[in-house]
C-alpha positions in Angstrom: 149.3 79.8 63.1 150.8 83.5 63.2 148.8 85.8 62.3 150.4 88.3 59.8 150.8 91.2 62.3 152.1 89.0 64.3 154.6 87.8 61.6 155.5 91.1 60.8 156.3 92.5 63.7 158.7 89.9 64.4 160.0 89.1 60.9 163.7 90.7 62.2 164.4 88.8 65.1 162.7 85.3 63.0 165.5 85.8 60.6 168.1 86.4 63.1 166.9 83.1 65.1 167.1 81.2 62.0 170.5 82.4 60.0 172.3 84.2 63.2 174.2 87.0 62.4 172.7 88.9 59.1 174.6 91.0 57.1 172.8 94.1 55.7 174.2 96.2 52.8 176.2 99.2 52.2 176.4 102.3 50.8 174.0 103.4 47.6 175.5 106.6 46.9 179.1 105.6 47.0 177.8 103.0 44.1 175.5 105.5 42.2 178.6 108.3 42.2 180.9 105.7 40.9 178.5 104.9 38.0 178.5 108.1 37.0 175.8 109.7 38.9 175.8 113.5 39.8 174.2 112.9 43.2 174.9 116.7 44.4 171.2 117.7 44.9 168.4 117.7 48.3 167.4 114.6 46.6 170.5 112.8 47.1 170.4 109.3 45.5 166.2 109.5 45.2 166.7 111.8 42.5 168.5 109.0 40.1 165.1 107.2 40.7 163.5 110.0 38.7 166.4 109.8 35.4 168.0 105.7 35.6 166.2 104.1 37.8 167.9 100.9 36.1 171.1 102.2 37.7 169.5 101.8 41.1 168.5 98.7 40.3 171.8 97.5 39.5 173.2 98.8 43.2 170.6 96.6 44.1 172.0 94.1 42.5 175.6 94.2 43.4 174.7 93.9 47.2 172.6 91.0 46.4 175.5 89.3 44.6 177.4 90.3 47.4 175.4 87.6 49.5 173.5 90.5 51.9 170.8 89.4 53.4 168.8 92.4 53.9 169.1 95.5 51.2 167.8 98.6 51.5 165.3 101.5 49.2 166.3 104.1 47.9 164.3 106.6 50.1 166.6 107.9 52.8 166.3 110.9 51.0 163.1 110.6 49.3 159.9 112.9 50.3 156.7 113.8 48.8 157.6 117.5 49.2 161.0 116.8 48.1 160.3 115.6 44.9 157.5 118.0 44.6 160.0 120.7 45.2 161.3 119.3 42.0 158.2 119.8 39.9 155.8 116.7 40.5 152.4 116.6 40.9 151.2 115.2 44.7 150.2 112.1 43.0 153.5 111.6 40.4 155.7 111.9 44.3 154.1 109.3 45.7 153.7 107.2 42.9 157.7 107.5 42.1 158.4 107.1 46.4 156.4 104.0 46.2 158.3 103.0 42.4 161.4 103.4 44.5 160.4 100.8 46.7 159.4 98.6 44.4 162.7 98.7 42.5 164.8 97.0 45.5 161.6 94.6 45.9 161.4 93.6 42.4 165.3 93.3 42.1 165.2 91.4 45.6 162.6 89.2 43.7 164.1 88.4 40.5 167.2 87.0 42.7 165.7 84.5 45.1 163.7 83.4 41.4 166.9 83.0 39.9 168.2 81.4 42.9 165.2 79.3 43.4 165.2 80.9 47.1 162.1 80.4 48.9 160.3 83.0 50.5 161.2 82.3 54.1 165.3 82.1 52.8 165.0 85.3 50.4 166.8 88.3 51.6 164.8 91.4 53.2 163.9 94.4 51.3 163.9 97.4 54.2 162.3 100.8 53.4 165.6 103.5 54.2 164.0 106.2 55.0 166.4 109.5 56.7 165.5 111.7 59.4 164.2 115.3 59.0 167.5 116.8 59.0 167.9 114.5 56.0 165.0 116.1 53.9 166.8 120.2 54.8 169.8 118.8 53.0 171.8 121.1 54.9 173.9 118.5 57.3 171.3 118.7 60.1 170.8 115.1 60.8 174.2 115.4 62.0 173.6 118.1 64.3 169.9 117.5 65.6 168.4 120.0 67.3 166.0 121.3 64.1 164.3 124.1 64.5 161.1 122.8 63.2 158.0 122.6 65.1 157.6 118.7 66.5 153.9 119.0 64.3 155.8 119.8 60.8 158.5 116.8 61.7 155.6 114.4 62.6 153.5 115.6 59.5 156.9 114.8 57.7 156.7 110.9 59.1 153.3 110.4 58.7 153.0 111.1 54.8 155.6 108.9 54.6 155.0 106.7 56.5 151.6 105.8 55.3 152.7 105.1 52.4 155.4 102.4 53.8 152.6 101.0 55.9 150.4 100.2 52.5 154.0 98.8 50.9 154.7 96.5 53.6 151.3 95.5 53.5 151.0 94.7 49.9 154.1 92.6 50.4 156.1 95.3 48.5 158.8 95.5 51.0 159.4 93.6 54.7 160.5 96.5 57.2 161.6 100.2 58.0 164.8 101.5 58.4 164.8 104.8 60.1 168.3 105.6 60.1 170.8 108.3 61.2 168.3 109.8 63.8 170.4 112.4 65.7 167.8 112.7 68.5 166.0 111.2 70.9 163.1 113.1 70.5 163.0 112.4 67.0 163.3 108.6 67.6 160.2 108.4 70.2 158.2 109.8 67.9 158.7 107.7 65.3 159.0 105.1 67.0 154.9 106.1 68.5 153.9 106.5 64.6 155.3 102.9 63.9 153.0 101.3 67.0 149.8 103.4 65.3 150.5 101.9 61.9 151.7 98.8 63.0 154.3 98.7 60.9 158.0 96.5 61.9 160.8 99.2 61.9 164.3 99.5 63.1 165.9 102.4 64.3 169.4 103.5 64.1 170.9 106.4 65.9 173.8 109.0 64.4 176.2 109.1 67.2 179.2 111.8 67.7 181.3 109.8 70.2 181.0 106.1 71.9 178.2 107.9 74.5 175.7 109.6 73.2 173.8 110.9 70.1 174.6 113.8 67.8 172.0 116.1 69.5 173.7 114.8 73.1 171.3 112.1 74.0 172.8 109.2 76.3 172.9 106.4 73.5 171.8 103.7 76.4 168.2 106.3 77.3 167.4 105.9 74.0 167.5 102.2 73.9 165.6 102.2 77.8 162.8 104.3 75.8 162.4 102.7 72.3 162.0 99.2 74.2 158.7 100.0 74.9 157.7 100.2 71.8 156.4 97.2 70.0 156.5 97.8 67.0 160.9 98.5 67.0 162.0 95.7 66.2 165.1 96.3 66.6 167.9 99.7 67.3 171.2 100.5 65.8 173.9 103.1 65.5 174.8 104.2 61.8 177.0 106.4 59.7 179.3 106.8 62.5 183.1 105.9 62.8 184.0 102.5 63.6 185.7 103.0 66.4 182.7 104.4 68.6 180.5 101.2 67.7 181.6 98.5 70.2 180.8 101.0 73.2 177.9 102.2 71.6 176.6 99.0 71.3 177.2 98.0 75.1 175.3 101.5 75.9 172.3 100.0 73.8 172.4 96.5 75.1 172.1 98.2 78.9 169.0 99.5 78.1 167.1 96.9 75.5 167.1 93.5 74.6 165.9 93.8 70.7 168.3 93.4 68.0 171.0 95.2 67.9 172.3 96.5 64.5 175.7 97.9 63.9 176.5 99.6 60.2 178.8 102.7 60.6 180.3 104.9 57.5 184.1 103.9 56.6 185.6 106.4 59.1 186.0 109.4 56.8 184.3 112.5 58.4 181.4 114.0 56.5 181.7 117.9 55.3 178.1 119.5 55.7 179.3 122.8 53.5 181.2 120.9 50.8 179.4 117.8 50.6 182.2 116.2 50.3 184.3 113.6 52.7 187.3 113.8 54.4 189.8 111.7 56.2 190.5 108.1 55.5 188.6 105.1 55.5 189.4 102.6 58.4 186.8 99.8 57.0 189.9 98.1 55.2 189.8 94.6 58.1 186.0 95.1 58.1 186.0 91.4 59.5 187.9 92.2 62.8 185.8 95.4 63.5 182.7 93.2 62.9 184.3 90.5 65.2 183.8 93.7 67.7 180.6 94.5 67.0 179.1 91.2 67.2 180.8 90.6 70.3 179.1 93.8 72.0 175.9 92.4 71.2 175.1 93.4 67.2 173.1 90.8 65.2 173.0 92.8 62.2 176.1 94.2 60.9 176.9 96.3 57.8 178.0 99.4 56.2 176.9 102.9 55.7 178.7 105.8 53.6 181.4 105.3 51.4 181.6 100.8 52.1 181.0 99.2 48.9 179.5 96.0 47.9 183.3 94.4 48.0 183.2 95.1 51.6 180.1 93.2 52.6 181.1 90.3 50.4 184.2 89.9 52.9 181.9 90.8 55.8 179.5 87.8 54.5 182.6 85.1 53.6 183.8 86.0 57.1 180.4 85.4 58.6 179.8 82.1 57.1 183.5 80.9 57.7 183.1 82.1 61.3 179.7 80.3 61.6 180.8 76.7 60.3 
């Protein structure tokens, strides 16, 4: 019999090997601000954890209904020094990080309930958590190249991380996702801090073109480092326009031969100044662009900024049509 560890560090590719290609969820945010949510704030979407956490919950929801079969927490944006930049107590930041966690698990678990699901068929609950740049709120996981010390961004992991580790344990949640990574750099050490917790993670890479990452990294060295780590359980490309993905995806299969995962934004351009978006989406024939994606080697496929639940309910008709 498996052994836990051993379970968990392969839980990704168990799933993929069972179902084939798994569709993962889309944006929060996008949900949240059409709910009414004022998410203009360092906190991003964590901060509606701290006011309506039952409006979280709901997003949750929807991209349950939507027949995803992994969802991710609330946390890209989540910190213990973010949210006690906003007034809480050490103790109250990490007991609302881990509440945030527990929100997608406990929704996750009142569905396969309802659905009478068993625990091997239930969908995955991953842990989003966002890169450095992500916590400066200032655009900087698009950019890379922070001018932090590499001690204050591991410190920055680590709390976290140590939190996720207890989580995953508990049975609280299934995986990480560390996700829109602009660097390299960034990515090897996180991907070291996973191994020393033993903790199952994915990580998925920002990219500015079809070649390389945001801070310039060549998209296929990445992949040749993070396969040593066992503890990755798999490596992706996020929030970034559709129409790099099927090259970036052949530049990650050249150097690895985990899971791929594939979940750019809708192809509108993100303003760092404004916080706003521009340009127009290109996610309206999601199905032939995931048709792409899978074909370059993706076995998870989903959606990051501005897609909707709408558009993972065509990704996942599609998927099952195309696999019967």
């Amino acid at each position: 019999m498996l052994s836990k560890e051993t379970m968990n560090d392969n839980i990704l590719g168990s799933l993929i090997a069972r179902r084939g290609t798994l569709v993962l969820d889309g944006a929060l945010a996008t949900e949240l601000e059409r709910a009414g949510c004022d998410l203009d704030h360092s906190l991003w979407s964590a901060r509606v954890m701290i006011d309506h956490p039952e409006r979280v919950a709901a997003v949750h929801r929807s991209y349950l209904e939507a027949g995803c079969d992994i969802i991710a927490s609330a946390t890209y944006q989540a910190s213990i020094p973010g949210f006690i930049a906003e007034g809480l107590s050490v103790a109250d930041a990490e007991e609302l990080f881990v509440e945030t966690i527990r929100t997608a698990s406990a929704e996750r678990d009142r569905f396969a309930h309802e659905r009478g699901l068993s625990k091997e068929d239930q969908p995955l609950v991953a842990v989003s958590l966002g890169p450095f740049g992500a916590y400066l709120a200032n655009g900087s996981e698009y950019r890379g190249n922070y001018s932090s010390t590499t001690s204050e961004i591991e410190h920055f992991h680590v709390e976290r991380l140590a939190l996720v580790a207890e989580e995953i344990r508990a049975g609280h949640a299934d995986l990480v996702a560390l996700e829109t990574v602009p660097s390299l750099k960034e990515a090897r050490l996180c991907a070291r801090l996973f191994d020393a917790l033993m903790i199952p993670g994915w990580i998925s890479f920002v990219c500015k073109d079809g070649q390389s990452t945001c801070e310039g990294q060549a998209i296929d060295e990445c992949a040749r480092v993070l396969q040593a780590a066992k503890w990755v359980v798999g490596i992706g490309v996020n929030c970034t326009a559709p129409q790099y993905i099927p090259e970036l995806l052949a530049g990650l299969r050249a150097g690895t031969d985990k899971p791929l995962l594939a979940y750019p934004n809708s192809g509108e351009v993100y303003e760092a100044a404004s916080h706003s978006w521009s340009g127009k989406s290109v996610l309206s024939e999601v199905e032939s662009g995931a048709a792409r994606w899978i074909a370059a080697g993706a076995s998870v496929v989903g959606g990051c900024c501005r897609t909707t639940p709408s558009d993972m309910a065509a990704l996942v008709a599609w998927r099952n049509k195309t696999a019967g």
